[in-house]
PyMOL Python script that loads the backbone (N, CA, C, O; Angstrom):
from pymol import cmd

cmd.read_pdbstr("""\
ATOM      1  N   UNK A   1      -8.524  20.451  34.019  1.00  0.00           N
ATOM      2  CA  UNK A   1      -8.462  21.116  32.734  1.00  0.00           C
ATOM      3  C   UNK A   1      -7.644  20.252  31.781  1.00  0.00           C
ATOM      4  O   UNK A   1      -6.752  19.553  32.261  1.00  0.00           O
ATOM      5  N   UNK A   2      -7.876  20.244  30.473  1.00  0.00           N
ATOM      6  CA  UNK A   2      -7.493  18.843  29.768  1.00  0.00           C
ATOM      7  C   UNK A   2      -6.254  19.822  29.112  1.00  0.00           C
ATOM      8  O   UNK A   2      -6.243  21.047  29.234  1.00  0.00           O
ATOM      9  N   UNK A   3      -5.202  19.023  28.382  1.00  0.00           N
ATOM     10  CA  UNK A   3      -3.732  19.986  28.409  1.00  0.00           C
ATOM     11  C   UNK A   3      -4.111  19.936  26.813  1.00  0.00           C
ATOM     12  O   UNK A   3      -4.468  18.966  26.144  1.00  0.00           O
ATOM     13  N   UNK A   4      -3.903  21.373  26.407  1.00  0.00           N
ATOM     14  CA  UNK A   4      -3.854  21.863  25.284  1.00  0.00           C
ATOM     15  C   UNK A   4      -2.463  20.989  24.341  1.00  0.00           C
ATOM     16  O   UNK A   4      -1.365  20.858  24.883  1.00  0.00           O
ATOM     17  N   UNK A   5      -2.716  20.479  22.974  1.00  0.00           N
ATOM     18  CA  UNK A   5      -1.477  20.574  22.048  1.00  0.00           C
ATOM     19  C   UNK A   5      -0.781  21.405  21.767  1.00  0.00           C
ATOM     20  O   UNK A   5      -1.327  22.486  21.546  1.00  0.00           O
ATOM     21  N   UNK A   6       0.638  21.338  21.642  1.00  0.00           N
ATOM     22  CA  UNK A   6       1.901  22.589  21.892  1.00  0.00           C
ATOM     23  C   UNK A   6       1.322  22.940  19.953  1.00  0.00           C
ATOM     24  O   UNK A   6       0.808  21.986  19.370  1.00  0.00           O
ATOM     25  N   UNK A   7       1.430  23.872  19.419  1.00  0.00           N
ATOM     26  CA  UNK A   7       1.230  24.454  18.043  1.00  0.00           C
ATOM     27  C   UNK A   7       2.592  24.629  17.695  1.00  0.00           C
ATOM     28  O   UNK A   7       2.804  25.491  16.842  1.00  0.00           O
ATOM     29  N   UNK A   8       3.958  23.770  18.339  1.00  0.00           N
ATOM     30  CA  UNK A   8       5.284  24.218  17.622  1.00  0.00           C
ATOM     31  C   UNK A   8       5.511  23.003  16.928  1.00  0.00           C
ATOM     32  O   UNK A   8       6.328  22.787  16.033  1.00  0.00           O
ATOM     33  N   UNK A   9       4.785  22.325  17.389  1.00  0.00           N
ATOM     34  CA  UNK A   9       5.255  21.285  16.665  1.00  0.00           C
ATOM     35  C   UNK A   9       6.153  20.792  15.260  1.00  0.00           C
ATOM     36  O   UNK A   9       5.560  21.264  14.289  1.00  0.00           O
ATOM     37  N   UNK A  10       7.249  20.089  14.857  1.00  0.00           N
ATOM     38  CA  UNK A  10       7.775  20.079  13.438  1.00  0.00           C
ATOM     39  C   UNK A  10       6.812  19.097  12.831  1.00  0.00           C
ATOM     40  O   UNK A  10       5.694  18.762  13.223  1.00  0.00           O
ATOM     41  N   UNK A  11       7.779  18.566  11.371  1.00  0.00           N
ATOM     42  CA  UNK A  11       7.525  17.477  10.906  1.00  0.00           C
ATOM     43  C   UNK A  11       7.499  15.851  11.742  1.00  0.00           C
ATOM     44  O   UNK A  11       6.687  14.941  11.576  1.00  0.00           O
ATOM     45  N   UNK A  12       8.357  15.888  12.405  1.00  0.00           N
ATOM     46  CA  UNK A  12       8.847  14.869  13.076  1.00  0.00           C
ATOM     47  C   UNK A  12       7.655  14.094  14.200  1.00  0.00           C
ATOM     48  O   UNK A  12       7.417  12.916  14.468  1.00  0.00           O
ATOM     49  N   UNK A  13       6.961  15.679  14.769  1.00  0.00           N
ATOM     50  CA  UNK A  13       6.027  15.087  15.741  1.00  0.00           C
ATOM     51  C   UNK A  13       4.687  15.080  14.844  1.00  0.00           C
ATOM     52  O   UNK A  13       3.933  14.280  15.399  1.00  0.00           O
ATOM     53  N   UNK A  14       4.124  15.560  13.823  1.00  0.00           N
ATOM     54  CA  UNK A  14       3.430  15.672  12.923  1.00  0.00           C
ATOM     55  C   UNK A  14       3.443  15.520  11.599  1.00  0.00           C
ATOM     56  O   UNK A  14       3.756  16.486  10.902  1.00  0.00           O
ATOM     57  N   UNK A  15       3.119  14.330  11.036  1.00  0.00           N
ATOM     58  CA  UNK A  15       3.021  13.701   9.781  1.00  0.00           C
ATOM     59  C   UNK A  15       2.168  14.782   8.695  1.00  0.00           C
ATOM     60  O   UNK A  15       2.344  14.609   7.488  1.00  0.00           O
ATOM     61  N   UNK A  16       1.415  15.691   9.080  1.00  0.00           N
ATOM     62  CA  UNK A  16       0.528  16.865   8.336  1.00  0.00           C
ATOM     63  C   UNK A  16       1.395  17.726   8.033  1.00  0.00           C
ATOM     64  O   UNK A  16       1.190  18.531   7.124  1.00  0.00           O
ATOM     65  N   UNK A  17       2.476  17.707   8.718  1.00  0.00           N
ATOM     66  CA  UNK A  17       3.825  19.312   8.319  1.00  0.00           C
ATOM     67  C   UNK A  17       4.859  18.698   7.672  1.00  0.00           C
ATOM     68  O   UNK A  17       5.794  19.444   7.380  1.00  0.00           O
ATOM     69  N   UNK A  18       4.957  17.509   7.354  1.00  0.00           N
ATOM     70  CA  UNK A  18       6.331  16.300   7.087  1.00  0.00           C
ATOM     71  C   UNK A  18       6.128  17.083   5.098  1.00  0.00           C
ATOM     72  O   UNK A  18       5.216  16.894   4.292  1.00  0.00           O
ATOM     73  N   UNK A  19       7.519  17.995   4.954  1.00  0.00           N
ATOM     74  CA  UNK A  19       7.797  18.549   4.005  1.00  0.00           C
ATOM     75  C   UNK A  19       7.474  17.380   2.523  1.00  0.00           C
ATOM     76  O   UNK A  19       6.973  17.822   1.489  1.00  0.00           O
ATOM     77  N   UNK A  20       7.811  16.092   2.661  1.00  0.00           N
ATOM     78  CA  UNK A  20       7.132  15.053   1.978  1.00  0.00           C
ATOM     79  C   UNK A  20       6.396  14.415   2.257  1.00  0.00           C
ATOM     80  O   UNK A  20       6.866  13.441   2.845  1.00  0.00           O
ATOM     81  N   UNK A  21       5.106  14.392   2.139  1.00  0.00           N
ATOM     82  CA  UNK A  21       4.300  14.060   2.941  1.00  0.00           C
ATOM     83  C   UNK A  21       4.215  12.246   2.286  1.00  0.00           C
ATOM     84  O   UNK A  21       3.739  11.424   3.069  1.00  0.00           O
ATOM     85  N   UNK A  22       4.608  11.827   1.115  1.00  0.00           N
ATOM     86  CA  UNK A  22       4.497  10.433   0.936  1.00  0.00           C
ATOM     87  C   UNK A  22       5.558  10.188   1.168  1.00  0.00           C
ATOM     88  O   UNK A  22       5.886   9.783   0.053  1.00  0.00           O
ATOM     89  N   UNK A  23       6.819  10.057   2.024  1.00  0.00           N
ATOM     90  CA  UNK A  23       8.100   9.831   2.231  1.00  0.00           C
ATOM     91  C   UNK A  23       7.634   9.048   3.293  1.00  0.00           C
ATOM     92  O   UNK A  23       8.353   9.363   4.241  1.00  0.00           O
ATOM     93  N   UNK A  24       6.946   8.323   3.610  1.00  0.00           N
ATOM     94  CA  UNK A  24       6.421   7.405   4.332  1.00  0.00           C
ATOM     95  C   UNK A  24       5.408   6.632   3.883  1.00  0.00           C
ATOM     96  O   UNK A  24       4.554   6.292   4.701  1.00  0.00           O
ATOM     97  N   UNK A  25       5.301   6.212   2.531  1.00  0.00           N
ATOM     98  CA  UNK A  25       3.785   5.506   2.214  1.00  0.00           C
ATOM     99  C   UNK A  25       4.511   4.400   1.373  1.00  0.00           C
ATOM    100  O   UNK A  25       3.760   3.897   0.537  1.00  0.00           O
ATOM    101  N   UNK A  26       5.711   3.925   1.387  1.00  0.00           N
ATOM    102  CA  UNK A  26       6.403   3.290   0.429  1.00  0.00           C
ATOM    103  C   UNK A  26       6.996   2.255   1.123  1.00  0.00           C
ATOM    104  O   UNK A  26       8.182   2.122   0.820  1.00  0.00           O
ATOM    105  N   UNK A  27       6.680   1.651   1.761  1.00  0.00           N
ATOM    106  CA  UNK A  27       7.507   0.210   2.732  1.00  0.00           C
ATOM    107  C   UNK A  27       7.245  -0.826   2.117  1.00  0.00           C
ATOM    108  O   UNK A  27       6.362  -1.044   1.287  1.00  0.00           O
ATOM    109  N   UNK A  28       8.302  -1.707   2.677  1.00  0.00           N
ATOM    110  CA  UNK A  28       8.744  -3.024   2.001  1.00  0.00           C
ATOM    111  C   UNK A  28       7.792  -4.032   2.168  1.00  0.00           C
ATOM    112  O   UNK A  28       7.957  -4.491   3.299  1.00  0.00           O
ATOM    113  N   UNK A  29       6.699  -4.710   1.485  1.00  0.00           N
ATOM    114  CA  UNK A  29       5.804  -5.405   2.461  1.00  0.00           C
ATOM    115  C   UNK A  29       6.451  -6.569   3.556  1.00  0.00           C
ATOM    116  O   UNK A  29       5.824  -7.205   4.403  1.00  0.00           O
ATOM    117  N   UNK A  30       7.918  -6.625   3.246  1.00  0.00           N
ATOM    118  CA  UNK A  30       7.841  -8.105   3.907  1.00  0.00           C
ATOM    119  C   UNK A  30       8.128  -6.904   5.733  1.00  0.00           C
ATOM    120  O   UNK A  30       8.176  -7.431   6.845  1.00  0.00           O
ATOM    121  N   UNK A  31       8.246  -5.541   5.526  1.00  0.00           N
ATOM    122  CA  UNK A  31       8.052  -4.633   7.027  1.00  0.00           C
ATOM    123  C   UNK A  31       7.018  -4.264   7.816  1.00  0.00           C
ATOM    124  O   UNK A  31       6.924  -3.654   8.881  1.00  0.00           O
ATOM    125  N   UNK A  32       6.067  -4.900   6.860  1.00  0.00           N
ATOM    126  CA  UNK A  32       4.461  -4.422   7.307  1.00  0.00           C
ATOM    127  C   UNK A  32       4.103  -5.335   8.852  1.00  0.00           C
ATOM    128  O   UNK A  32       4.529  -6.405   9.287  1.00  0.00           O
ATOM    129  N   UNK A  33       3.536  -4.751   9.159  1.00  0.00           N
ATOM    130  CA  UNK A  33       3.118  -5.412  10.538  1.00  0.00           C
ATOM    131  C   UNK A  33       1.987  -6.038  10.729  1.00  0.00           C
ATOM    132  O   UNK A  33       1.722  -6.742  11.704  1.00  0.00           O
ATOM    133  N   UNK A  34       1.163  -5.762   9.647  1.00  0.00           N
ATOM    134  CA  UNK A  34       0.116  -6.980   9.328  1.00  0.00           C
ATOM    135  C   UNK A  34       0.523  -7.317   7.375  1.00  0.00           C
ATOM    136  O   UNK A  34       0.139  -6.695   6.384  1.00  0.00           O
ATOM    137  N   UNK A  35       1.079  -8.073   7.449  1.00  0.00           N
ATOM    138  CA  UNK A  35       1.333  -8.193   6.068  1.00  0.00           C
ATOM    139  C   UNK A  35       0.876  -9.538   6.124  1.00  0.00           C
ATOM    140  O   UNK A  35       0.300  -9.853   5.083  1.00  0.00           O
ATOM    141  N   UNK A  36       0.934 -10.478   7.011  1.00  0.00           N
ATOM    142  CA  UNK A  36       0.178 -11.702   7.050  1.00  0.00           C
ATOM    143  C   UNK A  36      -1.414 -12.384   7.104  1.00  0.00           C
ATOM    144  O   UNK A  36      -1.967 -13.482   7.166  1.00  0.00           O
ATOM    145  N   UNK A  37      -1.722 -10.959   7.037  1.00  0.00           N
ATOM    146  CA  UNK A  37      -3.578 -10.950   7.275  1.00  0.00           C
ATOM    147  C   UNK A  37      -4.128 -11.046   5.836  1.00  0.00           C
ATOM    148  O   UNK A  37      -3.342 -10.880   4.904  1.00  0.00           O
ATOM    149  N   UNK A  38      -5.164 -11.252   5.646  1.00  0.00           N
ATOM    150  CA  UNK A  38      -5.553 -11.384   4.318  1.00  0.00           C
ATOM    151  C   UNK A  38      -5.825  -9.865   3.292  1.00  0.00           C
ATOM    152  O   UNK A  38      -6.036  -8.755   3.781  1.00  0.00           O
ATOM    153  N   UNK A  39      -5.763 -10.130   1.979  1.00  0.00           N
ATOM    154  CA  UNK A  39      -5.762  -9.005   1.491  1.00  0.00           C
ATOM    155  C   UNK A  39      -6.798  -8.361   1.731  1.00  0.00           C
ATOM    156  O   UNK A  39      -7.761  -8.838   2.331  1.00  0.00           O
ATOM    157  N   UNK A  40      -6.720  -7.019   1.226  1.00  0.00           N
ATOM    158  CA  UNK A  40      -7.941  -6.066   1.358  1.00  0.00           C
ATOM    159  C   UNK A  40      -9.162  -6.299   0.716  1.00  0.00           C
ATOM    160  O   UNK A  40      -9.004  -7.303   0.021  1.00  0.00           O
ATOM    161  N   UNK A  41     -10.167  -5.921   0.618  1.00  0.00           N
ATOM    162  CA  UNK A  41     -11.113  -5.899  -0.159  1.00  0.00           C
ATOM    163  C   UNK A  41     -10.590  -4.880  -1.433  1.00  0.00           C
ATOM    164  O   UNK A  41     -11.130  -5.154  -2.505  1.00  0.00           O
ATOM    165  N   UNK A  42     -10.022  -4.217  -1.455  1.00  0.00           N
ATOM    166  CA  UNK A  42      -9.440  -3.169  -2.402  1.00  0.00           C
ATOM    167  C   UNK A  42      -8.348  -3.652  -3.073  1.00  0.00           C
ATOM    168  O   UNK A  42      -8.297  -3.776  -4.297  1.00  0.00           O
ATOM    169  N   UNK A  43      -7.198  -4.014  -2.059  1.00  0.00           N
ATOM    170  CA  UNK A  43      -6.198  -5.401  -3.534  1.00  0.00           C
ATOM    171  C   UNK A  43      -7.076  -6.696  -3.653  1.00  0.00           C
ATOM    172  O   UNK A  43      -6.249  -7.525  -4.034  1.00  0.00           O
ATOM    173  N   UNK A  44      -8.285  -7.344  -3.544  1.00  0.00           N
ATOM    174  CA  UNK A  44      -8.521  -7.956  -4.169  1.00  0.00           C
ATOM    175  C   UNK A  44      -9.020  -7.732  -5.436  1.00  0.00           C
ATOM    176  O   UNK A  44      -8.771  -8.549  -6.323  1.00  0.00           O
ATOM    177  N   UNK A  45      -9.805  -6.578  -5.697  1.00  0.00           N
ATOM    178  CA  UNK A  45     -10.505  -6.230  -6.289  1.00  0.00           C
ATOM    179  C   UNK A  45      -9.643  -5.688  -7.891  1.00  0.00           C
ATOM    180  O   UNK A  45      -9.929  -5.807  -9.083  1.00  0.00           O
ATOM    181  N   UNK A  46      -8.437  -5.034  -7.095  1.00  0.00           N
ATOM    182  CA  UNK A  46      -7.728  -4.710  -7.782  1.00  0.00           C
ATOM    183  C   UNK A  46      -6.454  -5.685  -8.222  1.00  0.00           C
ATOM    184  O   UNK A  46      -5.907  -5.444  -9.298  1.00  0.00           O
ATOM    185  N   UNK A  47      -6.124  -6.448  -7.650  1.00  0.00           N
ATOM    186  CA  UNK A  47      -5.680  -7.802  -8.194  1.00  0.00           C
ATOM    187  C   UNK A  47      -6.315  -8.721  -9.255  1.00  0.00           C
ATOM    188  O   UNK A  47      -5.694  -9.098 -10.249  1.00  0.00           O
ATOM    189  N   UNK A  48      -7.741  -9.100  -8.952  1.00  0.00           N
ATOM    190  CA  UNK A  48      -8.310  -9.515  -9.931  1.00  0.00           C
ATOM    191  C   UNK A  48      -8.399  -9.105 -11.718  1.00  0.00           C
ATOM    192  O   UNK A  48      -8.326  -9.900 -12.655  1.00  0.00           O
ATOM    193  N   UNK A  49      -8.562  -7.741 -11.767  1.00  0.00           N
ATOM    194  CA  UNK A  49      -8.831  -6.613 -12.570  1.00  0.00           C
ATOM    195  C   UNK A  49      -7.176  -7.434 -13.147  1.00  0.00           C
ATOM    196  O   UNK A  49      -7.020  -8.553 -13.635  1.00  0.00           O
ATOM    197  N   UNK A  50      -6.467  -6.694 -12.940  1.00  0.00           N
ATOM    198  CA  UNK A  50      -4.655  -7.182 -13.470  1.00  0.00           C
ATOM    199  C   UNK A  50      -4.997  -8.569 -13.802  1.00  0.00           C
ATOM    200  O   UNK A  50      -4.914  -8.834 -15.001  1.00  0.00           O
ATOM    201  N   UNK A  51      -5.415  -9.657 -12.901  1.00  0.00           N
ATOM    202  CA  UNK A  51      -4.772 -10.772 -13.027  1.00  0.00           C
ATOM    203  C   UNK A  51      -5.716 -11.168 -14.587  1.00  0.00           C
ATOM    204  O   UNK A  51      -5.036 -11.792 -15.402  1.00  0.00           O
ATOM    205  N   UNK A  52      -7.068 -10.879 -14.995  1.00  0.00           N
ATOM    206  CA  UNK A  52      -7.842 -10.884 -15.834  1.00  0.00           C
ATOM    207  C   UNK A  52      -7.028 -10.087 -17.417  1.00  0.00           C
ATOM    208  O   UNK A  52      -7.002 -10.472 -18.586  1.00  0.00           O
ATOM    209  N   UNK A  53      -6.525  -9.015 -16.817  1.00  0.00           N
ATOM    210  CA  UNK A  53      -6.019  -7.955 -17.895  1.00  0.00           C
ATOM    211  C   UNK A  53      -4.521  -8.779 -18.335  1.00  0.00           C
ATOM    212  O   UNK A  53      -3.989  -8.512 -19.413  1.00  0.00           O
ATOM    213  N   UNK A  54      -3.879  -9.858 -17.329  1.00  0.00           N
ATOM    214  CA  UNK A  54      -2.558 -10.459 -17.953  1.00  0.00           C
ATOM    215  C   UNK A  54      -2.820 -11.692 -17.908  1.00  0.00           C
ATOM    216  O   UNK A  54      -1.840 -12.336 -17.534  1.00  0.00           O
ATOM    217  N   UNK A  55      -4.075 -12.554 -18.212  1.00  0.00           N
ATOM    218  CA  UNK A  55      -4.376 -13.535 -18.581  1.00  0.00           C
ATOM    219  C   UNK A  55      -3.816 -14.680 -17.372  1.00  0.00           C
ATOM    220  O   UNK A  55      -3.669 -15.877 -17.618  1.00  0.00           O
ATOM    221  N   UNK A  56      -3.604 -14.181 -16.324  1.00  0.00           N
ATOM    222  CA  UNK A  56      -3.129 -14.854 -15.156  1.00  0.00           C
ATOM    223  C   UNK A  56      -4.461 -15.906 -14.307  1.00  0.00           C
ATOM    224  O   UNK A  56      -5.599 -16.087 -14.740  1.00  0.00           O
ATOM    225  N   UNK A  57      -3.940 -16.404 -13.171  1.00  0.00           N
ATOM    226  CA  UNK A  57      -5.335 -16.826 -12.773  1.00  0.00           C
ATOM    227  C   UNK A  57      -5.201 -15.979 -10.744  1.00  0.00           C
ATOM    228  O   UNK A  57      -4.457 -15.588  -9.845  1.00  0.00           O
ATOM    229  N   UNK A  58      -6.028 -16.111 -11.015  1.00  0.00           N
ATOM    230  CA  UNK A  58      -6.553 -15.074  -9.385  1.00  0.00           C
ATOM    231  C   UNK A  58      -6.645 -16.005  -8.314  1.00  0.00           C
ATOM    232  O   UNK A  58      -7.220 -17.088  -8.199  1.00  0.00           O
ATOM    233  N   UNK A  59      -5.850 -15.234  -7.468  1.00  0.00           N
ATOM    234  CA  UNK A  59      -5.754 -16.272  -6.047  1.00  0.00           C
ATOM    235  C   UNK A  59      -6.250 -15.610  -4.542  1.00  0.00           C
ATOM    236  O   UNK A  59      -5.608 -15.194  -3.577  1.00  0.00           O
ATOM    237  N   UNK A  60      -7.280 -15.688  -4.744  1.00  0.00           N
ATOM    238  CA  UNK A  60      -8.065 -14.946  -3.594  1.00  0.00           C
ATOM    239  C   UNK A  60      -7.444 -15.384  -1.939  1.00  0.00           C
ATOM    240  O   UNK A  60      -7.725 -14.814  -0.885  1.00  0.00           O
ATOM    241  N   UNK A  61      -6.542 -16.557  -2.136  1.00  0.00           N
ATOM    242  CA  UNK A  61      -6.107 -16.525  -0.565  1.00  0.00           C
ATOM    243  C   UNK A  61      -4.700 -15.739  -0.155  1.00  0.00           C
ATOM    244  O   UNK A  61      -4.064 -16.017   0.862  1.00  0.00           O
ATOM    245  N   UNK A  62      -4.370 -14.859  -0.974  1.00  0.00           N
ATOM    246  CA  UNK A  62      -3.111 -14.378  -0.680  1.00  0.00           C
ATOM    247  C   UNK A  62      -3.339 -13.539   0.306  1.00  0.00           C
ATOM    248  O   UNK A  62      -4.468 -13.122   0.563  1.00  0.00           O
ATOM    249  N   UNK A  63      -1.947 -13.111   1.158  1.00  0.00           N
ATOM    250  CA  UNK A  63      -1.978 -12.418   2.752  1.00  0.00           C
ATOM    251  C   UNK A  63      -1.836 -11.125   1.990  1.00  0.00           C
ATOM    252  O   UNK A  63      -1.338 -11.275   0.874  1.00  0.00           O
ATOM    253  N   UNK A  64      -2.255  -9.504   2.430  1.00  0.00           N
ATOM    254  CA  UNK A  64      -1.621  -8.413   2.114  1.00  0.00           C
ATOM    255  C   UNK A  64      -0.614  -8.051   1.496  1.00  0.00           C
ATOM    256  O   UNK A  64      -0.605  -7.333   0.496  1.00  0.00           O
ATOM    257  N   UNK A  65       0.619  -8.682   2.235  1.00  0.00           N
ATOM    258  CA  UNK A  65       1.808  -8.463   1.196  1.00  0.00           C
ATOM    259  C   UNK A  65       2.062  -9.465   0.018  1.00  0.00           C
ATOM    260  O   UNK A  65       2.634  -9.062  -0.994  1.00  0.00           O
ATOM    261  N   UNK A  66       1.609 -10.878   0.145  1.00  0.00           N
ATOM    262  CA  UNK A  66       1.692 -11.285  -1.205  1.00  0.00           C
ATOM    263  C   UNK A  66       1.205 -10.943  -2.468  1.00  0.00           C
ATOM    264  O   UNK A  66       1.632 -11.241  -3.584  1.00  0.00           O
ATOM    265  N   UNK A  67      -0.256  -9.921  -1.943  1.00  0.00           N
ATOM    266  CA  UNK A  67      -0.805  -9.814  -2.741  1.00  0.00           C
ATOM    267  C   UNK A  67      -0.232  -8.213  -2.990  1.00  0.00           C
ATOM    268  O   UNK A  67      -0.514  -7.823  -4.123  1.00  0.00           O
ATOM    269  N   UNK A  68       0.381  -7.386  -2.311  1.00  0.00           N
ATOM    270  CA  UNK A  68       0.950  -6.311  -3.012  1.00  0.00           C
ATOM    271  C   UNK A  68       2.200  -6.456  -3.837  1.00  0.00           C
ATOM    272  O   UNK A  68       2.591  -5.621  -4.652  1.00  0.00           O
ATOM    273  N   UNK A  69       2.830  -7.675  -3.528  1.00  0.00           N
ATOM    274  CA  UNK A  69       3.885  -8.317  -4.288  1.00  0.00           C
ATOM    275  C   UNK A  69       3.130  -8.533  -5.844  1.00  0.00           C
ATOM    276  O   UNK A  69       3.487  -7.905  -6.840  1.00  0.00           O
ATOM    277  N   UNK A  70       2.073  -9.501  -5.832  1.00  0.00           N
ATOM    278  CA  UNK A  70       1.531  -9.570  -6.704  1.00  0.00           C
ATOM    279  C   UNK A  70       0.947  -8.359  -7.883  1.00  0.00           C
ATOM    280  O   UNK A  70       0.747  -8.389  -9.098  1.00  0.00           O
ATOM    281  N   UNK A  71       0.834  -7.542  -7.043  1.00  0.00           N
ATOM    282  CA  UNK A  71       0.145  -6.389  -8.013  1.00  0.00           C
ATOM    283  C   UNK A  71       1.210  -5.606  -8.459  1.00  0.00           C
ATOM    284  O   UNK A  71       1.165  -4.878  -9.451  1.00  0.00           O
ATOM    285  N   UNK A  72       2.424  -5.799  -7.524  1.00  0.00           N
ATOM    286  CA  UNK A  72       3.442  -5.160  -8.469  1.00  0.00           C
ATOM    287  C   UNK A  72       3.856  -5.756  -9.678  1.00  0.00           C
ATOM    288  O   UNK A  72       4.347  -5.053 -10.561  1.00  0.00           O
ATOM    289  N   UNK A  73       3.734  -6.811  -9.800  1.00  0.00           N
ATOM    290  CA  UNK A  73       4.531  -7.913 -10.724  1.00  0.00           C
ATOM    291  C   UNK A  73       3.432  -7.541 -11.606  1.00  0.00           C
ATOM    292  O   UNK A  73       3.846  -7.150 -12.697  1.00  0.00           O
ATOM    293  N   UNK A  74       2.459  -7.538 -11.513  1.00  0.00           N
ATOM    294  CA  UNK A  74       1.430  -7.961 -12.782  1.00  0.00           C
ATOM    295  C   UNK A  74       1.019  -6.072 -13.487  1.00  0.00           C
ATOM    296  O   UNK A  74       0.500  -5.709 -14.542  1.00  0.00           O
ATOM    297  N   UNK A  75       1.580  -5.263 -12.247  1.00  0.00           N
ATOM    298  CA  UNK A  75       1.282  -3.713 -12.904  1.00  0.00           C
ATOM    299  C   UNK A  75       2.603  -3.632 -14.300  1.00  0.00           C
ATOM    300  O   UNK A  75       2.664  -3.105 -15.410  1.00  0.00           O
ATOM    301  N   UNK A  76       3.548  -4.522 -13.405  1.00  0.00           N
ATOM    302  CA  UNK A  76       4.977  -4.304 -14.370  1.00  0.00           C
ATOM    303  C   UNK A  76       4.476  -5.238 -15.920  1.00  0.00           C
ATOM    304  O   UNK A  76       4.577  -4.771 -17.054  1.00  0.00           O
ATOM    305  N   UNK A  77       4.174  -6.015 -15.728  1.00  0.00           N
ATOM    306  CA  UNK A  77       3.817  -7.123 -16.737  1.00  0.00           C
ATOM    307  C   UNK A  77       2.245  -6.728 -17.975  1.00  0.00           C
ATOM    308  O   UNK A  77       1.953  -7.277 -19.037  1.00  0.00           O
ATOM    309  N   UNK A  78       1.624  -5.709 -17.313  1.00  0.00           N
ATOM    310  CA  UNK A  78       0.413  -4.995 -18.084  1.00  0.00           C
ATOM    311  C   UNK A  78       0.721  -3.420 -18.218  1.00  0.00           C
ATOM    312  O   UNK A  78       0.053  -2.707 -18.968  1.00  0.00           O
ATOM    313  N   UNK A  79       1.353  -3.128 -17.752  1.00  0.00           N
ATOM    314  CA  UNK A  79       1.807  -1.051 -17.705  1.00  0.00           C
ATOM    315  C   UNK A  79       0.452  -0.302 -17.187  1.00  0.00           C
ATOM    316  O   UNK A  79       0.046   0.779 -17.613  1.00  0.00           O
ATOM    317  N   UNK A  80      -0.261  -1.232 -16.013  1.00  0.00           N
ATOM    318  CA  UNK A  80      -1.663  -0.948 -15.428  1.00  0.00           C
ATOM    319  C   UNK A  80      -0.983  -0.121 -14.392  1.00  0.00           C
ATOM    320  O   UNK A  80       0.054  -0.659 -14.004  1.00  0.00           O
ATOM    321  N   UNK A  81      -1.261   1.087 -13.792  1.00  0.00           N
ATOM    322  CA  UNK A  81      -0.901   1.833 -12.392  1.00  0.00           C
ATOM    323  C   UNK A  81       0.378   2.382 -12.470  1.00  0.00           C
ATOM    324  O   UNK A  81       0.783   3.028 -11.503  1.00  0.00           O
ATOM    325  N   UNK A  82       1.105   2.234 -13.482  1.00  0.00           N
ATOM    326  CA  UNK A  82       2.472   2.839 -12.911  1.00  0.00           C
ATOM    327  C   UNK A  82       2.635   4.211 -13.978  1.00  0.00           C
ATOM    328  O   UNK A  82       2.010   4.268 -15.036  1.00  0.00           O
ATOM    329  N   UNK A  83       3.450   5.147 -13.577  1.00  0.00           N
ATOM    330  CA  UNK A  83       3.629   6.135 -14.042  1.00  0.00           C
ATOM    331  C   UNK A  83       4.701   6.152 -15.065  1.00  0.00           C
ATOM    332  O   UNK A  83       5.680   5.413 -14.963  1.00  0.00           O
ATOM    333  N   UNK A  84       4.526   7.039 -16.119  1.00  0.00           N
ATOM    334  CA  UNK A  84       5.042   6.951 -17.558  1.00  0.00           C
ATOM    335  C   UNK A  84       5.689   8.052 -17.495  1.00  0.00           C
ATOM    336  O   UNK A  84       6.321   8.454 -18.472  1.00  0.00           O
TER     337      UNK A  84
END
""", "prot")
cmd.dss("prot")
cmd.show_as("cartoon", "prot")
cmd.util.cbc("prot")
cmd.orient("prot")
């Protein structure tokens, strides 16, 4: 018989009950554990877009975190994504 999940579970053992649920979506890239792999198809896409909108030039070989480094710098530098 396969063992049922306990339903007491808190926040702690379950990220779905975690009273903030983005209090975990905010890490440092240089903590990422693939931060050395290449960017996403989604920060490229979205890197490009910025790097076009701040007259920059686009560097399609950046790893994940350079390139979230990057999109921070260039959201700060265009007022693209960040909250007002």
């Amino acid at each position: 018989m396969a063992k049922q999940p306990s339903q007491t579970h808190d926040a702690a053992d379950n990220p779905k009950r975690d009273p903030e649920p983005n209090s975990n979506t905010i890490k440092d890239p240089d903590d990422w554990t693939t931060g050395d792999e290449k960017m996403t198809g989604a920060q490229a896409s979205y890197l490009k877009t910025l790097s076009e909108e701040a007259g920059e030039e686009f560097d399609p070989s950046l790893s994940k975190a350079d390139a979230s480094r990057r999109i921070d710098e260039l959201q700060a530098r265009t007022g693209r994504g960040r909250d007002h």
